[in-house]
C-alpha positions as a Python dict, from the first residue, in 0.01 Angstrom:
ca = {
    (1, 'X'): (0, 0, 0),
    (2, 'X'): (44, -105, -373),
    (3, 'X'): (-183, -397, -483),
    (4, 'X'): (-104, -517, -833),
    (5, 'X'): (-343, -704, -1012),
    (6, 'X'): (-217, -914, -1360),
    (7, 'X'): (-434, -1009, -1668),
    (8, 'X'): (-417, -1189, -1978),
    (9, 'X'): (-273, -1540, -1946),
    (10, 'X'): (-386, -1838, -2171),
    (11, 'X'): (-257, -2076, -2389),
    (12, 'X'): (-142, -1991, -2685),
    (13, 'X'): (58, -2189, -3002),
    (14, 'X'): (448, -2147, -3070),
    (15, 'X'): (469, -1880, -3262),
    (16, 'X'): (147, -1663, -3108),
    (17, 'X'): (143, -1353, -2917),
    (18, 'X'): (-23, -1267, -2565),
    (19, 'X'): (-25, -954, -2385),
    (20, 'X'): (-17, -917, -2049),
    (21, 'X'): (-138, -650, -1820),
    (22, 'X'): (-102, -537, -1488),
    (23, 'X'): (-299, -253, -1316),
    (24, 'X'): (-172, -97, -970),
    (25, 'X'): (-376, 91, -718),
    (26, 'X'): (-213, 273, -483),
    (27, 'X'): (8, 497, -565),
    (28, 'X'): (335, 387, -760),
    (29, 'X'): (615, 620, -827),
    (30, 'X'): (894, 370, -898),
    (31, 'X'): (979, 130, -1182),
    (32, 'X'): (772, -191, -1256),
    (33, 'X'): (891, -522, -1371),
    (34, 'X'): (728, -875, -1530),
    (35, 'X'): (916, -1205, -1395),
    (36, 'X'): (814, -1507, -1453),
    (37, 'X'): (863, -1864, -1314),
    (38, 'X'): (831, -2179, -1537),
    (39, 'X'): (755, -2497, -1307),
    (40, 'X'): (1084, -2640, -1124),
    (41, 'X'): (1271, -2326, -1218),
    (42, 'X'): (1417, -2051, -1046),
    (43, 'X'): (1197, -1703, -1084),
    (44, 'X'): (1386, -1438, -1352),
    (45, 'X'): (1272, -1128, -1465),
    (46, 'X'): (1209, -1101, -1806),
    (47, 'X'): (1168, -692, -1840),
    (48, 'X'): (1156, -374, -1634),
    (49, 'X'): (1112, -29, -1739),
    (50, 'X'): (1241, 253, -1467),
    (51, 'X'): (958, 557, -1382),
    (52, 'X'): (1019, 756, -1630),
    (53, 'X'): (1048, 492, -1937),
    (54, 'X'): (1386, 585, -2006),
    (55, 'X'): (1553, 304, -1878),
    (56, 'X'): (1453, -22, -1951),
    (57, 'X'): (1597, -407, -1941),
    (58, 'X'): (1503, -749, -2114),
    (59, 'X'): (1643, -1070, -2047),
    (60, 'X'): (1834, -1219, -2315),
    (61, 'X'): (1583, -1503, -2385),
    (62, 'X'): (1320, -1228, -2504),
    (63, 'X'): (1492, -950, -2625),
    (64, 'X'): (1337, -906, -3001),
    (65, 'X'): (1068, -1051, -2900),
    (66, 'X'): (878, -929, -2572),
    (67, 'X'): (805, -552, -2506),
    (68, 'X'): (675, -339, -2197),
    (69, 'X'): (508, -42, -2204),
    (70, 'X'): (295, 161, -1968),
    (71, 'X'): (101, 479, -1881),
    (72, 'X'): (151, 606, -1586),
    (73, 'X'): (-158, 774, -1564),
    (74, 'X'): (-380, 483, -1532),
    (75, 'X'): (-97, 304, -1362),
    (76, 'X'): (-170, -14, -1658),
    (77, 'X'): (158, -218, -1778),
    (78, 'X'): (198, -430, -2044),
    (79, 'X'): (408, -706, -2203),
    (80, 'X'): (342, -732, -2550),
    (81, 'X'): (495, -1115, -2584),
    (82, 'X'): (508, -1191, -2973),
    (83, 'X'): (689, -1518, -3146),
    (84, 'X'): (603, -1736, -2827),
    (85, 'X'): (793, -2034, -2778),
    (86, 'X'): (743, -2374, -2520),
    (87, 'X'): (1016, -2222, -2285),
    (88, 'X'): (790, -1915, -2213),
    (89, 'X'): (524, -2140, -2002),
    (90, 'X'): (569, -1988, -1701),
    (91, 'X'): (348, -1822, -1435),
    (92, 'X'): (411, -1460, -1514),
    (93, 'X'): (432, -1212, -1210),
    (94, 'X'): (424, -780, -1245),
    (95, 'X'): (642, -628, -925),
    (96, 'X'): (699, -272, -867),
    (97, 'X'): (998, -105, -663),
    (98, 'X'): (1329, 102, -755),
    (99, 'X'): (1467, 2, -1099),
    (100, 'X'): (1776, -104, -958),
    (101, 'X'): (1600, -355, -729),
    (102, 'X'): (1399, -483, -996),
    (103, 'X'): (1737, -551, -1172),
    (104, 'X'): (1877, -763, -860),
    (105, 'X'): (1557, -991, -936),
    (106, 'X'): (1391, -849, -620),
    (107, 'X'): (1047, -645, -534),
    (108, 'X'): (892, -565, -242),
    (109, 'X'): (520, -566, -419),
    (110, 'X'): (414, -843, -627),
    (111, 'X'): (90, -936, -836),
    (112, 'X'): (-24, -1289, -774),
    (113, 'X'): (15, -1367, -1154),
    (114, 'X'): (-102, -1510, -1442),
    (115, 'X'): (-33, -1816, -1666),
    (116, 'X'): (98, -1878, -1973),
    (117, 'X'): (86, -2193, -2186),
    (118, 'X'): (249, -2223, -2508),
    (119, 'X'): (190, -2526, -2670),
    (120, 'X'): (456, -2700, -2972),
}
């Protein structure tokens, strides 16, 4: 069983950065994805990155400006969120499972998340 544990939510000014981290344990051999979910909104995912790092996806309202990364080795993702703006407040969730199932906005292992605040 994968148990995914995220890190590094706060509140931040427009224009700030924050990075976010997420740590598995258990064993996780598939891609891993960051969605988020402002309040009264529908959840989106906001970037994935397949097993291998080749592939990887950002939603249009981050592209330039959020990046993932991860080592596989210690099983530790990040998104490296620069430029911040009020429309990134969102409760931010890390989710592992096939790329192409991260892609269809679904996961069958979730982190409980972590919160982001970005003040104007």
């Amino acid at each position: 069983q994968v148990q995914l544990t995220e890190s590094g939510g706060g509140l931040v000014q427009a224009g700030e950065s924050l990075i976010l981290t997420c740590v598995a344990s258990g064993r996780v051999t598939t891609g891993m994805g960051w969605f988020r979910q402002a309040p009264g909104k529908e959840r989106e995912l906001v970037a994935a990155m397949s097993w291998s790092g080749s592939s990887t996806h950002y939603a249009d309202s981050v592209k330039g400006r959020f990046t993932m990364s991860g080592d596989r080795a210690s099983q530790t993702w990040h998104l490296q969120m620069d430029n911040l703006k009020p429309e990134d407040t969102a409760a931010y969730f890390c989710a592992v499972d096939q790329f192409g199932i991260l892609l269809h906005g679904e996961s069958r292992f979730w982190g409980r998340g972590t919160h982001d605040t970005v003040s104007s």
